[in-house]
ROPAVEX-88081 format. One record per atom (N, C-alpha, C): residue in one letter; x, y negated, z. Coordinates in steps of 0.02 Angstrom, whole numbers, plus 50000, padded with zeros to 5 digits. Layout:
REM residues N
AXYZ
...
END
This chain:
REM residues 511
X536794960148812
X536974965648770
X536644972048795
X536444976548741
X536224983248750
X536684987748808
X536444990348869
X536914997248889
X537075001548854
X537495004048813
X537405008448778
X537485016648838
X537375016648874
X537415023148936
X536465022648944
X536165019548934
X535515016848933
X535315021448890
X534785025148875
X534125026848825
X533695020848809
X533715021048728
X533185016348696
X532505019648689
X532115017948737
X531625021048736
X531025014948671
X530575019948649
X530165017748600
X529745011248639
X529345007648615
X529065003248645
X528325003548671
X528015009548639
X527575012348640
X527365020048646
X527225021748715
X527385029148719
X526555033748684
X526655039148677
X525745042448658
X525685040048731
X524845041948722
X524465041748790
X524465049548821
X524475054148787
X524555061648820
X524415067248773
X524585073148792
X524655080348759
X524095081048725
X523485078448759
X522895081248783
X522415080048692
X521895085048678
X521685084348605
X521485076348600
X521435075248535
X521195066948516
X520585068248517
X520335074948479
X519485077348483
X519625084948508
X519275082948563
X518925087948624
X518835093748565
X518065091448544
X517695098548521
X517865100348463
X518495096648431
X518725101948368
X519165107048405
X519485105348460
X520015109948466
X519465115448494
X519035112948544
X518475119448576
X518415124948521
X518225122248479
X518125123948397
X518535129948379
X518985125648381
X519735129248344
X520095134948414
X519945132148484
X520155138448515
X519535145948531
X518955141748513
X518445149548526
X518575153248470
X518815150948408
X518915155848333
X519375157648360
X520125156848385
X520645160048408
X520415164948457
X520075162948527
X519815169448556
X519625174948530
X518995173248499
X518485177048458
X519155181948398
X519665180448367
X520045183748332
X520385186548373
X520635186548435
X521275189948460
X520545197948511
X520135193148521
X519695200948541
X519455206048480
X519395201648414
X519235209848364
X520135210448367
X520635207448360
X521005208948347
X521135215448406
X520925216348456
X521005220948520
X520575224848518
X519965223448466
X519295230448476
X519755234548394
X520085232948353
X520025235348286
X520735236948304
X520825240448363
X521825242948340
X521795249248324
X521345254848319
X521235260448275
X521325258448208
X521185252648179
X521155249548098
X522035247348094
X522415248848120
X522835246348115
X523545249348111
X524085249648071
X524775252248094
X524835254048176
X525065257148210
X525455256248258
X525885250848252
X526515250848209
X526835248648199
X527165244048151
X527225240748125
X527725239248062
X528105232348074
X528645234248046
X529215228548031
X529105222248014
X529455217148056
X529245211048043
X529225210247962
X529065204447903
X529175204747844
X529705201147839
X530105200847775
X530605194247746
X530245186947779
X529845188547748
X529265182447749
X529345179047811
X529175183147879
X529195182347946
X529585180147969
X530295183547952
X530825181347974
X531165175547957
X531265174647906
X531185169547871
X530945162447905
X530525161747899
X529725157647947
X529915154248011
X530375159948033
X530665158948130
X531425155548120
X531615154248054
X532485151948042
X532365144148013
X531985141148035
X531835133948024
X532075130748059
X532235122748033
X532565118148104
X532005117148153
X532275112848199
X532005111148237
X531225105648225
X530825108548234
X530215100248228
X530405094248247
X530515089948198
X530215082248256
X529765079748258
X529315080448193
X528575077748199
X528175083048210
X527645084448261
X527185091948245
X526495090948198
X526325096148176
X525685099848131
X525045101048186
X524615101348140
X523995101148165
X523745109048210
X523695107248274
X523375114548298
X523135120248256
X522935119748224
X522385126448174
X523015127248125
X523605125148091
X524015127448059
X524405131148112
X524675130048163
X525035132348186
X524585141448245
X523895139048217
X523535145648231
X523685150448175
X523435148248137
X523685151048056
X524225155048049
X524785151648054
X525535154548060
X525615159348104
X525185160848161
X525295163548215
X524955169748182
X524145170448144
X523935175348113
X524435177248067
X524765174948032
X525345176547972
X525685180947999
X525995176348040
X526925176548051
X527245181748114
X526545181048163
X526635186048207
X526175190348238
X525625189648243
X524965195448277
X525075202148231
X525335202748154
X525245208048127
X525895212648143
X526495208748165
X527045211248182
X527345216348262
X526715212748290
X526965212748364
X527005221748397
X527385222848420
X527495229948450
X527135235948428
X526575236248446
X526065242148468
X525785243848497
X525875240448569
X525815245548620
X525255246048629
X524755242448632
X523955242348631
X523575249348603
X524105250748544
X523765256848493
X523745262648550
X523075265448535
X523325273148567
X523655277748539
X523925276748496
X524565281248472
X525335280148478
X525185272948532
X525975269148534
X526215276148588
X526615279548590
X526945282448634
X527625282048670
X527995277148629
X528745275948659
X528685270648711
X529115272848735
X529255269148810
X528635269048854
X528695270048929
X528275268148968
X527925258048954
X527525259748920
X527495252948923
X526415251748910
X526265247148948
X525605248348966
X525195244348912
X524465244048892
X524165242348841
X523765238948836
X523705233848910
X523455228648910
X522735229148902
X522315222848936
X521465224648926
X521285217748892
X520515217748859
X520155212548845
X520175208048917
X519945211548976
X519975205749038
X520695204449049
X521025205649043
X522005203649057
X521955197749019
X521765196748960
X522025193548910
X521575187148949
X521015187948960
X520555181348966
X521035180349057
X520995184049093
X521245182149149
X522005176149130
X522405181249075
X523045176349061
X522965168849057
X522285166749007
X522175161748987
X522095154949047
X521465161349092
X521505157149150
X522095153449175
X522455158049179
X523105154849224
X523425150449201
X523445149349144
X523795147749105
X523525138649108
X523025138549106
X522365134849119
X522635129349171
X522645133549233
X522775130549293
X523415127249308
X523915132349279
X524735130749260
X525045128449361
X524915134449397
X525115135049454
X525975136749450
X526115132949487
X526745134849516
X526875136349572
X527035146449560
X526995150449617
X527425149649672
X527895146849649
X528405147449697
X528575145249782
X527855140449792
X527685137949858
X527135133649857
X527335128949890
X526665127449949
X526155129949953
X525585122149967
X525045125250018
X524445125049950
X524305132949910
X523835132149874
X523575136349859
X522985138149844
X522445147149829
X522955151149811
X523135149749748
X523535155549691
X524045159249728
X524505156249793
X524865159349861
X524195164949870
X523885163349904
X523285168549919
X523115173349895
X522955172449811
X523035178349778
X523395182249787
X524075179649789
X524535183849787
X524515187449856
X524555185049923
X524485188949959
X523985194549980
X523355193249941
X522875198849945
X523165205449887
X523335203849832
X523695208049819
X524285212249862
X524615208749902
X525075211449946
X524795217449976
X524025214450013
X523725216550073
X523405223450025
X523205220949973
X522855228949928
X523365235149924
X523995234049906
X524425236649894
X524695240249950
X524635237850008
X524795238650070
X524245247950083
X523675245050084
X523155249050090
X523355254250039
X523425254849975
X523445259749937
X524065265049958
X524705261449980
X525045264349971
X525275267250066
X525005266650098
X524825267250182
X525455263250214
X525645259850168
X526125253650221
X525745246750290
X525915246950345
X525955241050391
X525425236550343
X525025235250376
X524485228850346
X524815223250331
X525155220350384
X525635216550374
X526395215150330
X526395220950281
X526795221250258
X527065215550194
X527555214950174
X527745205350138
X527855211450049
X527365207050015
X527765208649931
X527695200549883
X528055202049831
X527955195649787
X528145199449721
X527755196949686
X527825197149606
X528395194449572
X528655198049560
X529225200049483
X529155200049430
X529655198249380
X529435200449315
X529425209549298
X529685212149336
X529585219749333
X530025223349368
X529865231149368
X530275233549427
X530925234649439
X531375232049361
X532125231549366
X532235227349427
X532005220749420
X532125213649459
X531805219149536
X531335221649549
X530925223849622
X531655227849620
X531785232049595
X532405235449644
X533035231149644
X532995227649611
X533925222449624
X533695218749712
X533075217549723
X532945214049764
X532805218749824
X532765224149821
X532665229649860
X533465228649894
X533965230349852
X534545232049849
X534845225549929
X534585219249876
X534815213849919
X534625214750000
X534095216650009
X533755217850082
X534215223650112
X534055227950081
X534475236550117
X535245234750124
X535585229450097
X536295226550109
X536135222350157
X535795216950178
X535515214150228
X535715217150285
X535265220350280
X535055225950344
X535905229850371
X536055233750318
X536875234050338
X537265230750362
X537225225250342
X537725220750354
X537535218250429
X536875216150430
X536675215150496
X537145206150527
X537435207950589
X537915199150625
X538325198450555
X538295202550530
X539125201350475
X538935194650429
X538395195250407
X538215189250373
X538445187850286
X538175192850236
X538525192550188
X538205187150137
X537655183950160
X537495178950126
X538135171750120
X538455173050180
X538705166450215
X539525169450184
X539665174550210
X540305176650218
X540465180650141
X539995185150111
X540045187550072
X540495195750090
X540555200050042
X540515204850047
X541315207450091
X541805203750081
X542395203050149
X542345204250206
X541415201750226
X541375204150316
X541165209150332
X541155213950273
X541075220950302
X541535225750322
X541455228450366
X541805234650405
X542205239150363
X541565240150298
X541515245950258
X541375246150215
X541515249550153
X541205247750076
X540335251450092
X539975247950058
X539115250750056
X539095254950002
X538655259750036
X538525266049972
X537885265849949
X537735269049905
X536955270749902
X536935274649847
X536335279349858
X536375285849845
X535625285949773
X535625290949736
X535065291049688
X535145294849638
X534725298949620
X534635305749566
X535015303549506
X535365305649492
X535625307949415
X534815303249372
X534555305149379
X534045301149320
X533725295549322
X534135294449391
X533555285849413
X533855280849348
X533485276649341
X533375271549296
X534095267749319
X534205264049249
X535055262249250
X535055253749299
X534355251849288
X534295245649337
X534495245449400
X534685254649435
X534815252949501
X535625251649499
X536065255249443
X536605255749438
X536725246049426
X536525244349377
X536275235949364
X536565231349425
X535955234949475
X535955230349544
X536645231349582
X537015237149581
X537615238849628
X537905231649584
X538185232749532
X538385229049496
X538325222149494
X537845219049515
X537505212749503
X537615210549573
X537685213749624
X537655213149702
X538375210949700
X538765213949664
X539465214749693
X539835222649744
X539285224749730
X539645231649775
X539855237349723
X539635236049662
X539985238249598
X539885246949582
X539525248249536
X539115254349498
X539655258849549
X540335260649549
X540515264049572
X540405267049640
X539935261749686
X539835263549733
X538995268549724
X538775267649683
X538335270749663
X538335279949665
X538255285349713
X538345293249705
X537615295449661
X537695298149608
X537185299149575
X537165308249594
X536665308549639
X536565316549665
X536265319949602
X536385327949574
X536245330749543
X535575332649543
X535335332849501
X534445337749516
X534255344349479
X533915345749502
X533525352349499
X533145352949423
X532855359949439
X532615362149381
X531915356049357
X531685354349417
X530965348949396
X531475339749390
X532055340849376
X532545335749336
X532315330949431
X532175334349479
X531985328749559
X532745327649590
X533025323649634
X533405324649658
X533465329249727
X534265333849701
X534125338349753
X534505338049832
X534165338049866
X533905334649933
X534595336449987
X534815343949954
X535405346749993
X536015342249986
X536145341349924
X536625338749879
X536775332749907
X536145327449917
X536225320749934
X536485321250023
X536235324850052
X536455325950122
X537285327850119
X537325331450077
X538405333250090
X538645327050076
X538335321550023
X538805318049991
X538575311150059
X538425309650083
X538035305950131
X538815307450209
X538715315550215
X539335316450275
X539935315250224
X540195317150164
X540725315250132
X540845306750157
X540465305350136
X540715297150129
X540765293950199
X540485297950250
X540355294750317
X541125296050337
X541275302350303
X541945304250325
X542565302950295
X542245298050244
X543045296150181
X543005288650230
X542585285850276
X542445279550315
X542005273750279
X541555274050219
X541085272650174
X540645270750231
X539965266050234
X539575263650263
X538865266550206
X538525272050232
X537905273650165
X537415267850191
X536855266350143
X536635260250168
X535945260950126
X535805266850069
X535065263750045
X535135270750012
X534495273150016
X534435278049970
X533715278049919
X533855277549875
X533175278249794
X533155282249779
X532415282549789
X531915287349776
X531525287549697
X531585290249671
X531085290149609
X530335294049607
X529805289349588
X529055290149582
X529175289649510
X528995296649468
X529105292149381
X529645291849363
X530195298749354
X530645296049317
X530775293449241
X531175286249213
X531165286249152
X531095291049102
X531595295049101
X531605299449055
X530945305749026
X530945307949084
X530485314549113
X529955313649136
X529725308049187
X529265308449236
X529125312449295
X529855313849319
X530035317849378
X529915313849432
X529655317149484
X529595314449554
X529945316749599
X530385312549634
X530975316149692
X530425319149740
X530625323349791
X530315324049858
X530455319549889
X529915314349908
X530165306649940
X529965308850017
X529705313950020
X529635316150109
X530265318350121
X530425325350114
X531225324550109
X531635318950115
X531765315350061
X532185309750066
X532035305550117
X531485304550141
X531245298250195
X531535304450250
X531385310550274
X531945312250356
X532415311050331
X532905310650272
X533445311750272
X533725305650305
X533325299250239
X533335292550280
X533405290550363
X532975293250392
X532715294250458
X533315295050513
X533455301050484
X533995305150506
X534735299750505
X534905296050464
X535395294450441
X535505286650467
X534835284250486
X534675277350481
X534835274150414
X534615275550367
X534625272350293
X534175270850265
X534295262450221
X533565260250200
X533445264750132
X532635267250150
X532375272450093
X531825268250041
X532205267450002
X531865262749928
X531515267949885
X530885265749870
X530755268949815
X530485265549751
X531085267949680
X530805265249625
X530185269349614
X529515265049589
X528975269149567
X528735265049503
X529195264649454
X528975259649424
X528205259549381
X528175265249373
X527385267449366
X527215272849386
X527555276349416
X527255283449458
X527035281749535
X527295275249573
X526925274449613
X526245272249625
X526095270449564
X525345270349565
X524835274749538
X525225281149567
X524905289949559
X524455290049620
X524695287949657
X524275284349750
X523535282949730
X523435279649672
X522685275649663
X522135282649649
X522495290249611
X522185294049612
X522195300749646
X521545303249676
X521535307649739
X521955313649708
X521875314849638
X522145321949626
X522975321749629
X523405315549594
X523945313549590
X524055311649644
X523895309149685
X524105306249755
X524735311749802
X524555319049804
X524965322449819
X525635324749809
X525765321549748
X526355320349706
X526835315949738
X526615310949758
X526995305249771
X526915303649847
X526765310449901
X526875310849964
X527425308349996
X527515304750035
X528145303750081
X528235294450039
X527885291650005
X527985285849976
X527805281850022
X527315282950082
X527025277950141
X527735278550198
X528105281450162
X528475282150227
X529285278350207
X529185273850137
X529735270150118
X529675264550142
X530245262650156
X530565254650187
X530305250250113
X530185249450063
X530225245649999
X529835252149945
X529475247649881
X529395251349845
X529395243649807
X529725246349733
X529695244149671
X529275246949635
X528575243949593
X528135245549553
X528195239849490
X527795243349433
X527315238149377
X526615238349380
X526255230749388
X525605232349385
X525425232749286
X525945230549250
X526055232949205
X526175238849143
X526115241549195
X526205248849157
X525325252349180
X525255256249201
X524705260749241
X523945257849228
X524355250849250
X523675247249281
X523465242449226
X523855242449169
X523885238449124
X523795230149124
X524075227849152
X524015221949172
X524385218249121
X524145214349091
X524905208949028
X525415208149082
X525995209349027
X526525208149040
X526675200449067
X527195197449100
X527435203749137
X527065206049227
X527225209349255
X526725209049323
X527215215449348
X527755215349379
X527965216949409
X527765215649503
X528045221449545
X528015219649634
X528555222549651
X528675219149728
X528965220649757
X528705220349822
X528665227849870
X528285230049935
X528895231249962
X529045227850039
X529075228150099
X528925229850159
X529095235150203
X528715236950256
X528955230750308
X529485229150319
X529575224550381
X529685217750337
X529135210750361
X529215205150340
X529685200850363
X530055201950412
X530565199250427
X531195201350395
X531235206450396
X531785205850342
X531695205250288
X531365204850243
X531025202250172
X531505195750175
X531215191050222
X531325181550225
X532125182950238
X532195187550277
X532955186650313
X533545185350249
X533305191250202
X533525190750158
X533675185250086
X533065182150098
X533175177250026
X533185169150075
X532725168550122
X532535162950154
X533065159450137
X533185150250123
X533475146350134
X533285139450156
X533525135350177
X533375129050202
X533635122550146
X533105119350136
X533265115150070
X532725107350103
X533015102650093
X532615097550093
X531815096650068
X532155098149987
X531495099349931
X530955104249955
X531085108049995
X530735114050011
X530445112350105
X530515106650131
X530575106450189
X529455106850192
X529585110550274
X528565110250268
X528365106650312
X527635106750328
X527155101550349
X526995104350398
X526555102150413
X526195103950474
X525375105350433
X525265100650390
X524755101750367
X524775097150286
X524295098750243
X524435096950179
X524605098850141
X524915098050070
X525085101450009
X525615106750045
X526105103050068
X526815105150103
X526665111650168
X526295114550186
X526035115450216
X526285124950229
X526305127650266
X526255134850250
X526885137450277
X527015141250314
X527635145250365
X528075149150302
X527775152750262
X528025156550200
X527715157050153
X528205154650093
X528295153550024
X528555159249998
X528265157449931
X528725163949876
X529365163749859
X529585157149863
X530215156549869
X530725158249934
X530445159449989
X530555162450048
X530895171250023
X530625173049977
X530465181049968
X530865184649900
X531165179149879
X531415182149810
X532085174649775
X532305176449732
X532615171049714
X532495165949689
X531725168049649
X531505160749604
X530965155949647
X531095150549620
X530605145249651
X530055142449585
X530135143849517
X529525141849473
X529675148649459
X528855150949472
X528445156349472
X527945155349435
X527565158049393
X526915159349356
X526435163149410
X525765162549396
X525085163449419
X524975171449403
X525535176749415
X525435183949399
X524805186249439
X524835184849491
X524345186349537
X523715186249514
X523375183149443
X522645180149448
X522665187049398
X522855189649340
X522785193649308
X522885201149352
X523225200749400
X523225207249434
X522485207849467
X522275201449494
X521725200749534
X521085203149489
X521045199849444
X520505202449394
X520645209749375
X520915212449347
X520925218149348
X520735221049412
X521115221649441
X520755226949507
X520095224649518
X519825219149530
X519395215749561
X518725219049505
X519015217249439
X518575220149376
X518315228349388
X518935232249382
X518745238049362
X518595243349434
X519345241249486
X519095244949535
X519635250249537
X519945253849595
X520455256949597
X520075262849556
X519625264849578
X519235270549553
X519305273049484
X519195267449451
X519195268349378
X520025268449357
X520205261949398
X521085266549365
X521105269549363
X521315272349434
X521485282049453
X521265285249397
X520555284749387
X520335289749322
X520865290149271
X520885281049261
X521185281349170
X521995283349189
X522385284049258
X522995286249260
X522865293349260
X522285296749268
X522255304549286
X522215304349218
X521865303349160
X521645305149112
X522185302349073
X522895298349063
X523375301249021
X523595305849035
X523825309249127
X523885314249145
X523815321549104
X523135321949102
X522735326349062
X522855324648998
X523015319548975
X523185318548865
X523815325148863
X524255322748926
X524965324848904
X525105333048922
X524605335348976
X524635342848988
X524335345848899
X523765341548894
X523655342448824
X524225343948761
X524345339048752
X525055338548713
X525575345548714
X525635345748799
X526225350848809
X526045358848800
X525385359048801
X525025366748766
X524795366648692
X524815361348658
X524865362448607
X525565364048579
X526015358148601
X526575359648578
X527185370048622
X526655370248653
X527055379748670
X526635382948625
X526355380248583
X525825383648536
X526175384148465
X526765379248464
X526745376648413
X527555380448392
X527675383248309
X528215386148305
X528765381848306
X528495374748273
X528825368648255
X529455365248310
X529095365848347
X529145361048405
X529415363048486
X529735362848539
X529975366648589
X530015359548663
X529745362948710
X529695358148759
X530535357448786
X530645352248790
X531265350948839
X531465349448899
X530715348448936
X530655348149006
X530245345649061
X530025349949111
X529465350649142
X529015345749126
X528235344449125
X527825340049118
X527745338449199
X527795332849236
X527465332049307
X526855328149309
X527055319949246
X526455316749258
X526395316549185
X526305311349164
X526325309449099
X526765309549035
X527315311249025
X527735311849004
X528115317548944
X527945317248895
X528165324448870
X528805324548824
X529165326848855
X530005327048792
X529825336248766
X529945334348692
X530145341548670
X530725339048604
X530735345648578
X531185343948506
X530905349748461
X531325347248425
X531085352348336
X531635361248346
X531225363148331
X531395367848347
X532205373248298
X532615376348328
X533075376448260
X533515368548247
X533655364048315
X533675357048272
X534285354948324
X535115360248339
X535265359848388
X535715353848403
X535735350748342
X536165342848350
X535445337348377
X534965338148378
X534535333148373
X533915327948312
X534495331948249
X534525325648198
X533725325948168
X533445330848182
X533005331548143
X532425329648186
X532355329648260
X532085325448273
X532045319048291
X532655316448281
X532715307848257
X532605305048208
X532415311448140
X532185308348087
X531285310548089
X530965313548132
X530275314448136
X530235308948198
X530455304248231
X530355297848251
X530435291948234
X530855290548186
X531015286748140
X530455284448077
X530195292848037
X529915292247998
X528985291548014
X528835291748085
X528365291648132
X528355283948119
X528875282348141
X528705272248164
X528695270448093
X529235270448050
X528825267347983
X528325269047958
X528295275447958
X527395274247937
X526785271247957
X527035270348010
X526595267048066
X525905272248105
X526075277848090
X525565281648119
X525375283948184
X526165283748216
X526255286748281
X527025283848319
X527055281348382
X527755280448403
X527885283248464
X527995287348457
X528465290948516
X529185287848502
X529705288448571
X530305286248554
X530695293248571
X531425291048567
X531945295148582
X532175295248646
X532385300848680
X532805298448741
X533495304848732
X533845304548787
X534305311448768
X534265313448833
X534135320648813
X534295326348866
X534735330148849
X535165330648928
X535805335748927
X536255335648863
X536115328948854
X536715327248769
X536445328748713
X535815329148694
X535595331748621
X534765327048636
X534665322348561
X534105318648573
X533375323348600
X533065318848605
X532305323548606
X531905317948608
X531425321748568
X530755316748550
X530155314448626
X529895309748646
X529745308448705
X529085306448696
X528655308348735
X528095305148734
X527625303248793
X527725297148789
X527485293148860
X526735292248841
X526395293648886
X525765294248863
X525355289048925
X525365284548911
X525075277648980
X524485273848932
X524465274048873
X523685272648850
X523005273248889
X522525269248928
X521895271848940
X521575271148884
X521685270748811
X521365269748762
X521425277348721
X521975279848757
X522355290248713
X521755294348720
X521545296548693
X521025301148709
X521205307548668
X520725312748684
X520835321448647
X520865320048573
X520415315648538
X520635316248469
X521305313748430
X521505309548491
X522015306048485
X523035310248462
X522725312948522
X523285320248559
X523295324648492
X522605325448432
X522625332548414
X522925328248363
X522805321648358
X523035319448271
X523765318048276
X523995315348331
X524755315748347
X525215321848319
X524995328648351
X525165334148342
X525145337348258
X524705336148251
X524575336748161
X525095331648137
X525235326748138
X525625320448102
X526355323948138
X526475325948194
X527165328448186
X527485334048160
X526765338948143
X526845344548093
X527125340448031
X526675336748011
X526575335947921
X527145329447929
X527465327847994
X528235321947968
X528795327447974
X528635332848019
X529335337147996
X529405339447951
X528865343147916
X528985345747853
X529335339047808
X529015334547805
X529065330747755
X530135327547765
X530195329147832
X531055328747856
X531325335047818
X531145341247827
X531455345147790
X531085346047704
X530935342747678
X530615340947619
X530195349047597
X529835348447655
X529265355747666
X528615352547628
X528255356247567
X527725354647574
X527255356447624
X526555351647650
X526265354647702
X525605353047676
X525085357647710
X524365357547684
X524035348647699
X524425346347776
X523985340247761
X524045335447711
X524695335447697
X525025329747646
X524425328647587
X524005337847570
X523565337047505
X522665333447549
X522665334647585
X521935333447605
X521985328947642
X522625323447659
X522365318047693
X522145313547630
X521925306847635
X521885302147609
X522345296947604
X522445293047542
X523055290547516
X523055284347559
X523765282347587
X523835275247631
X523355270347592
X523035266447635
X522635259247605
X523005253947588
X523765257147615
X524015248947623
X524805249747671
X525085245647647
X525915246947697
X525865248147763
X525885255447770
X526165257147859
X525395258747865
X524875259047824
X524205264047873
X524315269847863
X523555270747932
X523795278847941
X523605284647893
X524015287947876
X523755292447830
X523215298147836
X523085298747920
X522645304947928
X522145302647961
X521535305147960
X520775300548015
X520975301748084
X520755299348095
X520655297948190
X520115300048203
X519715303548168
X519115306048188
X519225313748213
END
């Protein structure tokens, strides 16, 4: 009789994944290449933005396959259903959110990897290597210990949760909170960070178990930095309520603003205090790569940890997050575990003192490393720096047009890239949530929203190496001629642009 606890397996399995004909698919994937690069040279021809369709959505609410379709339909569908939908960010007019715009070499590097289908997470094999020369580059740029330990993340939320985990480490010290958990401490752990740091660090208190509340969010200053006095009283407060302080974050790049703490400051304070000094930089630490910006982000060689994106700045496809370490022993101290599956060699596949899984929580890892590698390797710190100096320069741009402008009113300091203003006369906000709103459907321009001091404001992250001066002036014109069109103003461009071609193009030249 049948087991029925048994699987009836078929009697005849395929022979493999792999094409039946080689050179149709060659075929069928160089037309896919060849389309996704005009699709990347022609994003001036294109919306920024627009809404998935009925159609689309639709499309994605199907059951499950059991039999599959032929490669080139399911290319097809992909031209349909999603390449015309997808974000923006590529456009140089995408402006919301820090979010980076990707290169023609990223994309072919992705493929590579993809190719190879490495699993980062250990032994003994190149793609480890990569990754560690990246370590060792990063090391150099940013004047940390040669020797210093990083590993790739999906981005710098995850680099500071893992920051967090180490600087509790380190506190905890014989106590052992991996083993014992957070009971064997003396003392509740504090940790300290500007009013504007990114909510991921609050995330990590949370996620740790030491719980947002332990989180002191120090007040800041007029350049929105944290202020340095402030964090020092609240540091003896807590030493003296019997609190254990234990990490203090630094911001390179704040979300909102693009404020930079004084991380020299903060590192004596560190110093002074014996406290691990983290710094989020999620894209302002790679202000380092350029000589003029570099001064900005002084006192960053002098952090215990830094959280970056090679994603953002450096434009690397998503995702490509790091995480930098000055001492490699406590890096391992922190995640290291002992597992059979994981046991090493002396020599062979198995092979190698430290793994990526040594360094972080995950053990299947993707090949981030080969797309970071090409890029740098491609272009060269040199040329970054440029293209990070030169949104730099889009957004000082931006911010003298807009003190130019009657429309429009800055809301707070420019440091790097970053420009918040609002509509002027507009003291609830509303009116510039409807000149961002009516921005993204048209598809002409996306800046997002953020809120300052309780009232929205229009934001503009300017991380394009594709943004250029004509770019900046047509932005500025399109937020003239969408406010008017919010307060149902006629405006001169509305008559002399040219009529949309088509749902969501742009209405004004780019020339």
């Amino acid at each position: 009789m049948t087991d029925p606890k048994k699987p009836v397996l078929k009697d005849r399995a395929p022979e493999d994944l792999d094409p039946s004909d080689w050179e149709a698919f060659r075929a069928q994937a160089h037309d896919a290449l060849d389309a996704m690069i005009d699709h990347i040279r022609d994003v001036r021809e294109r919306p920024v933005w627009r809404p998935a369709s009925d159609e689309a959505k639709a499309f994605f609410h199907r059951p499950l396959p059991l039999e599959g379709r032929d490669f080139g339909t399911a290319l097809t569908e992909f031209d349909r259903y999603i390449k015309p939908f997808a974000i923006g960010n590529t456009h140089p007019l995408f402006m919301g959110w820090v979010q980076g715009a990707g290169t023609p070499v990223g994309m072919i590097a992705e493929m590579l990897a993809a190719g190879l289908d490495s699993n980062c997470g250990g032994r003994n094999h190149i793609a480890l290597d990569v990754e560690r020369q990246i370590a060792l580059w990063m090391a150099q740029a940013f004047g940390f210990p040669l020797d210093a330990s990083g590993i790739f993340v999906t981005g710098a939320s995850m680099a500071n949760f893992l920051s967090l985990l180490v600087a509790r480490e380190r506190a905890a010290g014989a106590r052992n909170v991996r083993l014992n958990g957070l009971n064997a401490l003396d003392s509740m752990l504090v940790a300290y960070a500007s009013r504007e740091v990114h909510n991921c660090v609050r995330q990590a208190m949370e996620l740790s178990g030491l719980g947002a509340r332990h989180l002191r969010l120090i007040p800041s200053d007029e350049r929105r930095a944290m202020r340095v006095g402030d964090l020092a009283h609240a540091i003896a407060a807590d030493r003296a309520a019997g609190f254990t302080p234990f990490m203090i974050v630094g911001t390179a790049g704040t979300v909102d603003t693009g404020a930079v703490d004084d991380l020299d400051a903060l590192a004596d304070v560190a110093r002074e205090e014996d406290i691990w000094f983290h710094v989020d930089g999620a894209f302002g630490a790679l202000a380092a790569l350029s000589p003029a910006l570099k001064p900005l982000v002084k006192g960053l060689e002098r952090a215990d940890s830094i959280a970056f994106d090679f994603h953002k700045w450096l434009h690397v496809p998503y995702d490509a997050g790091f995480f930098l370490i000055r001492d490699p022993e406590m890096h391992r101290r922190a995640f290291k575990a002992d597992a059979a599956y994981l046991s090493r060699a002396p020599r062979g596949l198995a092979a190698g003192e430290t793994w990526p899984c040594d360094l972080g929580p995950d053990l299947s890892r993707g090949f981030r490393a080969l797309k970071t590698w090409f890029t740098i390797e491609t272009f060269g710190t040199e040329l970054l720096g440029a293209c990070i100096e030169q949104t730099c320069r889009m957004a000082r741009r931006l911010e003298k047009a807009l003190e130019a402008s009657t429309s429009f009113v800055l809301r707070a300091p420019v440091t790097l890239n970053i420009v918040c203003f609002g509509v002027a006369d507009d003291p609830d906000g509303d009116l510039a949530r409807e000149v961002v709103m009516e921005l993204h459907e048209s598809g002409e321009a996306a800046p997002s929203l953020t809120i300052l001091d309780g009232t929205p404001a229009i934001r503009a992250a300017i991380i394009n190496h594709r943004t250029h001066e004509a770019d900046i002036d047509t932005f500025v014109a399109l937020l003239e001629a969408t406010l008017r069109r919010a307060r149902r103003e006629p405006h001169e461009l509305e008559r002399i642009a040219e009529p949309p071609k088509g749902p969501g193009r742009t209405r004004l030249s780019q020339d």
